[in-house]
N, C-alpha and C positions, 0 to 999 in steps of 0.2 A: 210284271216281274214280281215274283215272289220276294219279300222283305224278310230274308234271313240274317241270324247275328250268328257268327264262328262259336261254337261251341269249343267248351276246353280241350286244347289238343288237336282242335281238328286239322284235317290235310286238307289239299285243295279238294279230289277226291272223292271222301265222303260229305262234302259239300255240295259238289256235284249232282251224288249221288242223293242227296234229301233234296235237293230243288227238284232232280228227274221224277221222286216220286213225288214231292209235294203237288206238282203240277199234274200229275195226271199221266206223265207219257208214257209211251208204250215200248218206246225203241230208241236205245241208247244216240242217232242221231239227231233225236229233237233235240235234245239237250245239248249237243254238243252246237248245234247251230244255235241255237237261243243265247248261249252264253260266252263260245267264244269265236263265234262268226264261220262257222266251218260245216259244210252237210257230208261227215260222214261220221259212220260209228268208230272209227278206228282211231283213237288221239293216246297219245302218252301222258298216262294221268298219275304216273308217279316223278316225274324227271319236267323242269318246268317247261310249258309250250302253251304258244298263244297266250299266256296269263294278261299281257296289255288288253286281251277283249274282253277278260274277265274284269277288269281293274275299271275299263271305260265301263260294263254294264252296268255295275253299281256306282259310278260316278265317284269310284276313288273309298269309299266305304269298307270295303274290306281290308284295302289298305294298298299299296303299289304293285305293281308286276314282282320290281327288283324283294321288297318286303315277301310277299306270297311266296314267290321263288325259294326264300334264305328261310323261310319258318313256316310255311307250308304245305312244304313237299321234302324229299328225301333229298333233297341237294344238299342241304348241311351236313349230311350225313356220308356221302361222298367226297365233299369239299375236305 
C-alpha cells in the first residue's frame, strides 16, 4: 500500500484519486477494491461510503470512518 499523508484540503476523492495513479492502475476498480473492499468502478466518492475499509487499510492513519465522513467529503456540507 502506498504511504500517503492528506494533503491540505483534501477529500476522500482526490486521495483516491493520487493512490489510483500513484499505484499504476488502469481502471477505476482496482482502486476501488484495493482500498475499500469492493470490485467495482461505481462508488459514491462524494457522499461518505465504505470509508470503515478505507479507515482499516491504513490502520486508523488517516483518521476514522465517523472523522473522514465529517471533514472529508461534502457531508458537512449537507449536514
Amino acid at each position: 500500500m502506498v504511504a500517503l499523508a492528506w494533503l491540505p484540503d483534501e477529500t476522500v476523492f482526490s486521495f483516491c484519486s493520487r493512490v489510483h495513479i500513484s499505484l499504476g492502475y488502469q481502471y477505476p476498480h482496482q482502486t476501488t477494491k484495493n482500498l475499500f473492499q469492493v470490485d467495482r468502478a461505481i462508488i459514491a466518492h462524494d457522499l461518505p461510503n465504505r470509508l470503515e475499509y478505507l479507515e482499516a487499510r491504513y490502520d486508523g492513519k488517516l483518521g476514522t470512518a465517523e472523522e473522514l465522513a465529517k471533514t472529508r467529503t461534502v457531508l458537512a456540507f449537507y449536514l
